[in-house]
C-alpha positions as CSV (number, residue, x, y, z in Angstrom):
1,X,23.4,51.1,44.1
2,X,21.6,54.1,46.0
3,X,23.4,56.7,48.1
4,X,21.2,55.9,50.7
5,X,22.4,52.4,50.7
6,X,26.2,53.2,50.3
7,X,26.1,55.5,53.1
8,X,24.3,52.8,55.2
9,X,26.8,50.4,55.2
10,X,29.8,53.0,55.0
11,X,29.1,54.1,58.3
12,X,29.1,49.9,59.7
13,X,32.7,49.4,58.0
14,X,33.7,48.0,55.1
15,X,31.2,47.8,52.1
16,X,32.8,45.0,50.4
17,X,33.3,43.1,53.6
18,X,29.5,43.8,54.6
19,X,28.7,42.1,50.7
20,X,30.6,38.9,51.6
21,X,28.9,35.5,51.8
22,X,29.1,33.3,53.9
23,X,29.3,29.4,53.0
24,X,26.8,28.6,56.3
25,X,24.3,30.6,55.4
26,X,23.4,27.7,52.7
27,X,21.6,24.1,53.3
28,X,22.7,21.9,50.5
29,X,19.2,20.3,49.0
30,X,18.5,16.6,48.6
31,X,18.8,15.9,45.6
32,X,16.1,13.3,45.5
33,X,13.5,15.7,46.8
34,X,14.6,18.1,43.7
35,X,14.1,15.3,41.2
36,X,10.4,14.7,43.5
37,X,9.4,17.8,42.6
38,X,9.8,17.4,38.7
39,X,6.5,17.0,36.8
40,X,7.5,14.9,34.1
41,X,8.1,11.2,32.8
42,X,10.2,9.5,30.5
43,X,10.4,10.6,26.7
44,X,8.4,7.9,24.8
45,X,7.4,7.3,20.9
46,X,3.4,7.1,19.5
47,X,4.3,3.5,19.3
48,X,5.7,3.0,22.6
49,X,2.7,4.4,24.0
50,X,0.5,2.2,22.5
51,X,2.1,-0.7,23.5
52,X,2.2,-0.3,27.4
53,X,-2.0,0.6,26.7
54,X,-2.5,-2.5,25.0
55,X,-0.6,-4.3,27.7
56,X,-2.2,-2.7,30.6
57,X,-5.6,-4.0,28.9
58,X,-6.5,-7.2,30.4
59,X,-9.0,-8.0,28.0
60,X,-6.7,-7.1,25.2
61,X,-4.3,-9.5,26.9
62,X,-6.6,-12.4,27.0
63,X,-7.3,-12.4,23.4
64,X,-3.7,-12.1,22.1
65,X,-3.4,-15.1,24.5
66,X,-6.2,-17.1,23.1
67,X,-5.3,-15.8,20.0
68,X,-1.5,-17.4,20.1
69,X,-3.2,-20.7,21.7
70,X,-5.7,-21.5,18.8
71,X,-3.1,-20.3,16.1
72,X,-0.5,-22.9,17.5
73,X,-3.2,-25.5,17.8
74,X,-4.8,-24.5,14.4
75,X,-1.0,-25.5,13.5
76,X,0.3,-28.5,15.1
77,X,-3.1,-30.3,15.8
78,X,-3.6,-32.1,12.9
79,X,-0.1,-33.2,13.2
80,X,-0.4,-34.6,16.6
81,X,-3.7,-36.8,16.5
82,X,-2.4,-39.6,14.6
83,X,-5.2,-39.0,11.5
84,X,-5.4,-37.0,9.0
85,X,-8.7,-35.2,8.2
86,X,-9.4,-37.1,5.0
87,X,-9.1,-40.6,6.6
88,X,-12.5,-42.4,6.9
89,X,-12.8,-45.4,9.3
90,X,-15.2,-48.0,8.6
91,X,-17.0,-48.7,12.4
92,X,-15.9,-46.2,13.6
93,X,-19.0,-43.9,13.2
94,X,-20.3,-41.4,15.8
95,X,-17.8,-42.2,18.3
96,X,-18.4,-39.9,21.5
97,X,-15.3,-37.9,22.5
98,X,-12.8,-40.1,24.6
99,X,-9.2,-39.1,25.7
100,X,-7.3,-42.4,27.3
101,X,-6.5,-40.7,30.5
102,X,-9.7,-39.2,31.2
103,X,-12.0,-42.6,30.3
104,X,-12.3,-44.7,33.9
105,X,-13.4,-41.3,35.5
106,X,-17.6,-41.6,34.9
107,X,-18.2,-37.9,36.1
108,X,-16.2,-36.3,33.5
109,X,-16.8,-35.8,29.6
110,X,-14.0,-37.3,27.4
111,X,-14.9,-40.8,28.8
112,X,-16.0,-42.4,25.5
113,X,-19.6,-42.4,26.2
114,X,-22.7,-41.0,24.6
115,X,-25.5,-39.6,26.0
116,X,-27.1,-43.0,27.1
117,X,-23.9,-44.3,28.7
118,X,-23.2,-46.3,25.9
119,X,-19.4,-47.3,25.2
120,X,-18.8,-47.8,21.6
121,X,-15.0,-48.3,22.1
122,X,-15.5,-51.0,24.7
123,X,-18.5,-52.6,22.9
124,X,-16.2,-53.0,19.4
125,X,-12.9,-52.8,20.8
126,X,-11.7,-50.1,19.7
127,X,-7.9,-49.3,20.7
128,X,-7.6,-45.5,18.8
129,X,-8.9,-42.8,21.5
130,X,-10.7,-39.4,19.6
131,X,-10.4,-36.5,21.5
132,X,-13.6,-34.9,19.7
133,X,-15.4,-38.1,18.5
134,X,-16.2,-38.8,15.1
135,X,-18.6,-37.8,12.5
136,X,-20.7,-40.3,10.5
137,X,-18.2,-41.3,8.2
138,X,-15.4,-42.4,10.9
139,X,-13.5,-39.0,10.8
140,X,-11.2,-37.8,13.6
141,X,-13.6,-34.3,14.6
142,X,-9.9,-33.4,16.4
143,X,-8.3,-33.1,13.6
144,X,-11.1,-31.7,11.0
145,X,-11.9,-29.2,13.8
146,X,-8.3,-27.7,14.2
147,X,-7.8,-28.1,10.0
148,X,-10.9,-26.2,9.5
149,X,-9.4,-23.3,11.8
150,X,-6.4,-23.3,10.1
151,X,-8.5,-22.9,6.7
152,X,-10.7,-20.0,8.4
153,X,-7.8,-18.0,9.9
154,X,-5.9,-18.5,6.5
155,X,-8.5,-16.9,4.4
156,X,-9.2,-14.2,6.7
157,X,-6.1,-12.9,7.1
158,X,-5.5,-13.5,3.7
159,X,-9.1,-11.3,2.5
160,X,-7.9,-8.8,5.6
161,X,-4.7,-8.1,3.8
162,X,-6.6,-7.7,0.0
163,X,-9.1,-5.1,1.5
164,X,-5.9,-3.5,3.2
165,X,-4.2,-3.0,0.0
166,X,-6.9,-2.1,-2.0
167,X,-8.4,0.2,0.6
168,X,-5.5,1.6,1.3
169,X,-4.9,2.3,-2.4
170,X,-8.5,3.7,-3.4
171,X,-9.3,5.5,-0.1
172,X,-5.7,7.6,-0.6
173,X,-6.0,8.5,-4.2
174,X,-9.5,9.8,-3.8
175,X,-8.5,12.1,-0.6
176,X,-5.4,13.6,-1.9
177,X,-6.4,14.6,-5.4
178,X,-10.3,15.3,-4.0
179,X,-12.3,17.4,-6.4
180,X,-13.8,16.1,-9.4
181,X,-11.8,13.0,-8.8
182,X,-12.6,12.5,-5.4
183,X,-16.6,12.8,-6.5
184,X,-16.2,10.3,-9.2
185,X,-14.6,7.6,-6.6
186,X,-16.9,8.2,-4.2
187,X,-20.2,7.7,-6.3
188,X,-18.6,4.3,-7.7
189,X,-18.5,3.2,-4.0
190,X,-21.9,3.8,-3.3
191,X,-22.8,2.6,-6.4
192,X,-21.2,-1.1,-5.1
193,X,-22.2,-0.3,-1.3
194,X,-25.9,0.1,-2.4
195,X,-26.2,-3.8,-3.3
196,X,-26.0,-6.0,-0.2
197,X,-22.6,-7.2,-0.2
198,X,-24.4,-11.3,0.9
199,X,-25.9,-11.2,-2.1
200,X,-22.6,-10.0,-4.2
201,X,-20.7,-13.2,-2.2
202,X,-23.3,-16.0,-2.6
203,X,-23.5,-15.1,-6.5
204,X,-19.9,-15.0,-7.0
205,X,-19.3,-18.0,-5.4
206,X,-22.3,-19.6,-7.0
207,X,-21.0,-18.5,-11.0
208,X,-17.3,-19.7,-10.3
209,X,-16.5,-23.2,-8.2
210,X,-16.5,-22.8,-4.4
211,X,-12.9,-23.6,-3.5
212,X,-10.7,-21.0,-1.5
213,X,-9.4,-18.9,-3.9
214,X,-13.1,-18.1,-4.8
215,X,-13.9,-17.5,-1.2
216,X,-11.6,-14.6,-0.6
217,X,-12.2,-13.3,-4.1
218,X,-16.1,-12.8,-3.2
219,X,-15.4,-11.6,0.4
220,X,-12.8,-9.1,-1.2
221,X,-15.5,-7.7,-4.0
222,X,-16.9,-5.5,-1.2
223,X,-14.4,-5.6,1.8
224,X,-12.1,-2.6,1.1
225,X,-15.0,-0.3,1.1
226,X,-14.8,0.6,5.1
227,X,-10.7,0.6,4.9
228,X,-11.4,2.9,1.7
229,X,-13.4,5.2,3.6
230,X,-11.1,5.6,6.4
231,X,-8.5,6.0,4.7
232,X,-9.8,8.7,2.7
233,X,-10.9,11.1,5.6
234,X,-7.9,10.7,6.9
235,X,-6.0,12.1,4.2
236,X,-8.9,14.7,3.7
237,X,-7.8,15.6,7.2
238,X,-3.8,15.6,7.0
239,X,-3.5,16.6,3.3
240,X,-3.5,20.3,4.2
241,X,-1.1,20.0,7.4
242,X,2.1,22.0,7.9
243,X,3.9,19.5,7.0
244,X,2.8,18.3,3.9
245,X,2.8,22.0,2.3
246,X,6.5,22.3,3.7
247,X,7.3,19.0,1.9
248,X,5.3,20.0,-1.2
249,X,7.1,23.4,-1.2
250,X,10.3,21.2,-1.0
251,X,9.5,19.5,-4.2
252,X,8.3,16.6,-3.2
253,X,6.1,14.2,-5.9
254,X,2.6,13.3,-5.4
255,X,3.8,9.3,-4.2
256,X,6.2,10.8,-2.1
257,X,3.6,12.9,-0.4
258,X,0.9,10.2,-0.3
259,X,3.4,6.8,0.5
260,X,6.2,9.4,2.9
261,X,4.6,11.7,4.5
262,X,1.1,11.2,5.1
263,X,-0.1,7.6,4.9
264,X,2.8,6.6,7.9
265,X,0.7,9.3,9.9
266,X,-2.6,7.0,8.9
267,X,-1.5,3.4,10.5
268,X,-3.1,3.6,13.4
269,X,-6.7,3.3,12.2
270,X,-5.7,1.4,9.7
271,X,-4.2,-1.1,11.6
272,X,-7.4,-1.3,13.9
273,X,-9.8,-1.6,11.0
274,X,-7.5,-4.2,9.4
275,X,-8.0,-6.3,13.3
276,X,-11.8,-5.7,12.7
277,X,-11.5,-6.9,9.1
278,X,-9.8,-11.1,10.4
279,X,-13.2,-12.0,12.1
280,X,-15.6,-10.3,9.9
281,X,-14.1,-12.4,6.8
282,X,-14.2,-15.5,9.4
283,X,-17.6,-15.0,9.8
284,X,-18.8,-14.7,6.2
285,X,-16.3,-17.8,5.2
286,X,-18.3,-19.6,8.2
287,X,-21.8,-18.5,7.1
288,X,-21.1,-19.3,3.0
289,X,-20.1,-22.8,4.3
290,X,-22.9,-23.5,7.1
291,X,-25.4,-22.9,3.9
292,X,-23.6,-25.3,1.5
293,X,-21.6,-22.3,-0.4
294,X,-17.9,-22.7,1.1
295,X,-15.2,-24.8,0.8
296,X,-15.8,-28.1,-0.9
297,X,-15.8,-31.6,0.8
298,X,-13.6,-33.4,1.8
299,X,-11.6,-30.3,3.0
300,X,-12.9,-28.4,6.3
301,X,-13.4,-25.4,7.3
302,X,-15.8,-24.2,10.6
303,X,-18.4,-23.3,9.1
304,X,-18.8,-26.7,7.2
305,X,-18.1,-28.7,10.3
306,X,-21.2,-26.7,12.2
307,X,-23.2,-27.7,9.2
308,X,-22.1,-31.6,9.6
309,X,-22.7,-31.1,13.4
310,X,-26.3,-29.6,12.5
311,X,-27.5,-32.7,10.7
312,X,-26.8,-35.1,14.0
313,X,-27.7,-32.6,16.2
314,X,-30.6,-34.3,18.3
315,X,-28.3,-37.7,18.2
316,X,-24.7,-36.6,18.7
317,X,-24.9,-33.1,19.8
318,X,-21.0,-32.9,20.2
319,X,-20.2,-32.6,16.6
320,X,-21.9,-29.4,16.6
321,X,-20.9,-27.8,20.1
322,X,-17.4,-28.2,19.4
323,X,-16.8,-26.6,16.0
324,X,-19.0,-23.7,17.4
325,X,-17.4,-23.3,20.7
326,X,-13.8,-22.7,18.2
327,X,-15.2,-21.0,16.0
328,X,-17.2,-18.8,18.5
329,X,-13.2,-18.3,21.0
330,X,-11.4,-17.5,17.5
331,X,-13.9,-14.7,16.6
332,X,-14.0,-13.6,20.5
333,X,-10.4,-13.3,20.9
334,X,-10.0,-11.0,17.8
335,X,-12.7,-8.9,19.2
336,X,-11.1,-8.4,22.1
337,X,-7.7,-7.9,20.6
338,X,-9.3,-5.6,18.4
339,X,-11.0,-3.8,21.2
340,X,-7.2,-3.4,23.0
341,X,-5.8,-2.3,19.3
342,X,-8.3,0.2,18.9
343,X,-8.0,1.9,22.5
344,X,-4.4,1.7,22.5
345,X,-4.0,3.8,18.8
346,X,-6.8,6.2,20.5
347,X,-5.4,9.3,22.5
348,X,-8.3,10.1,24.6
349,X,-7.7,6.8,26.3
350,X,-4.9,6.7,26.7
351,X,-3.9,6.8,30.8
C-alpha cells in the first residue's frame, strides 16, 4: 500500500475502520439468472446423441414405424388368416379381395368384386372371405403375400449380416497392415468388382439349385465389397491416431489394436452401410425371383408373387398391385430409416 494512500486515510481516522465492509453494500444474485447466463447443456455420449437425431427425424421415425408394422405382420399374418400358403382350393380361383365387414359397402374395395362387378363369393357361395383374393390355383394372396415378406426380410438381413462379417473382416486387415498387403487385397477386389455382380448371382444360382441358402450365398459373393471398402479407410484414417500408438506403446497385440481400440471407433458407418445393405439384398432376392431364378414353388417370396401377379395382370390386376405395393413400403421404410441412421452417426448434422 502507497504512502500516499496511507496518509490519505490516516488523516480521516482509523485505517482499518475505513477498510471495513459493510454487509449492505451487497445485492445477493438470483440464482436462476446465474444458471441463465451459463452457455452449456447437459453432458451426453456419441450414442446418446445419435439417438435424440434419429428421433427428432420424422422421416426416420416413419420408417422405423412401418418398419415394426410389416415385420409384425410379416410375422403373425400367416397365422391369423385361417390358410396356410401351400393350401390350394379347388373353385376358388381368382377370387377378388373381400373382407366380411367391408362387403355390403359397393363404393369401397374389399367388397368381393372384380372389375366387372362380378361377385364370385355370392355366385358359388362361398363362406371363407380373402383379404387379398386369390391366385389361379385357389391360394389365400393374404397369406402368401405376408410369407413371402417374411422370406425377403429373412434373407436380407441374413446376407446384410454375411457382408458385415466379412467386410468387416477383409476391409480391417487390409487397412491396418497396409503396404504390400494392403495392395494385394485391394487388387483381388477389383479383380471381383470388375465383373457385374448380376451376372456373378444369376450364374451361381443357375450352377447350384435355387433354394434360400443359395440365394444369400450369391448375393454374398459380391456384397461385402462396399462394407470392405469402408471399413478399410476408416482404419487407414484412425490407425495412426494418438491413441492407438499410446496403446501400441503399451504393448498391445495386433487383435487387440484392430477388435479394442479402433474398430469400436468404426460402428457408425458401419452400422449405416449395414441399413443400406437390408433393402439392397431385398431387391436382388426380388429381381432373381421376378425372372424365374429365386426361391422355388410352392414357397413365396415378393419377388415370385409379382411374377404370378404379372401373368393375370390385364385380368386380375390385384395380384400384382399388392405384392408390389409391400414390397415397394418394405424397401421405402428402410430407406428412410437408413436416411435417419445415416444423419444421426453424421456430426455435421447434427443440431
Amino acid at each position: 500500500m502507497t504512502q500516499e494512500y496511507n496518509e490519505k486515510y490516516i488523516n480521516h481516522g482509523d485505517l482499518n475502520q475505513s477498510l471495513q465492509i459493510h454487509p449492505g453494500s451487497f445485492i445477493l444474485a438470483d440464482k436462476n439468472e446465474i444458471n441463465d447466463e451459463k452457455i452449456e447443456r447437459e453432458s451426453r455420449t456419441f450414442w446418446q446423441d445419435a439417438w435424440l437425431q434419429l428421433k427428432a427425424n420424422k422421416g426416420a421415425v416413419l420408417g422405423l414405424i412401418g418398419l415394426v408394422l410389416l415385420t409384425l405382420m410379416a410375422l403373425i399374418g400367416p397365422l391369423i388368416s385361417g390358410h396356410t400358403y401351400r393350401e390350394q382350393h379347388k373353385g376358388h380361383e381368382n377370387l377378388a379381395p373381400r373382407i366380411e365387414i367391408l362387403k355390403d359397402v359397393k363404393f369401397l374395395p374389399f367388397t368381393g368384386e372384380d372389375k366387372d362387378g362380378y361377385n364370385k363369393y355370392e355366385e358359388n357361395n362361398i363362406k371363407d372371405s380373402y383379404w387379398f383374393g386369390t391366385d389361379r390355383l385357389g391360394r389365400d394372396i393374404f397369406t402368401r403375400v405376408w410369407k413371402g415378406t417374411q422370406v425377403s426380410l429373412l434373407i436380407g438381413i441374413i446376407a446384410a449380416l454375411l457382408d458385415v462379417v466379412i467386410g468387416i473382416t477383409y476391409g480391417s486387415v487390409s487397412g491396418f497392415f497396409g503396404g504390400a498387403t494392403d495392395t494385394f487385397m485391394q487388387r483381388i477386389i477389383e479383380i471381383i468388382a470388375s465383373i457385374p455382380n448380376l451376372i456373378i448371382m444369376i450364374l451361381f444360382v443357375i450352377i447350384f439349385d435355387a433354394s434360400m441358402l443359395t440365394i444369400v450365398l450369391a448375393m454374398s459373393l459380391t456384397g461385402w465389397i462396399g462394407m470392405s471398402r469402408i471399413v478399410r479407410g476408416q482404419f487407414l484414417k484412425l490407425k495412426n491416431q494418438e491413441f492407438v500408438m499410446a496403446s501400441r506403446t503399451l504393448g498391445a497385440s495386433n487383435s487387440s489394436l484392430i477388435f479394442k481400440h479402433i474398430l469400436p471407433n468404426t460402428l457408425g458407418p458401419i452400422i449405416v452401410t449395414a441399413m443400406f445393405s437390408v433393402p439392397s439384398a431385398i431387391f436382388f432376392e426380388a429381381f432373381l425371383s421376378f425372372i424365374g431364378l429365386g426361391i422355388p414353388a410352392p414357397n413365396a417370396s415378393l419377388g415370385s408373387l409379382v411374377n404370378d401377379g404379372r401373368k393375370m395382370l390385364l385380368i386380375e390386376p390385384y395380384q400384382m398391385f399388392v405384392p408390389s405395393m409391400i414390397l415397394s413400403l418394405l424397401i421405402l421404410c428402410f430407406y428412410l430409416f437408413g436416411d435417419g441412421v445415416r444423419d444421426a452417426f453424421d456430426p455435421k448434422m447434427r443440431k
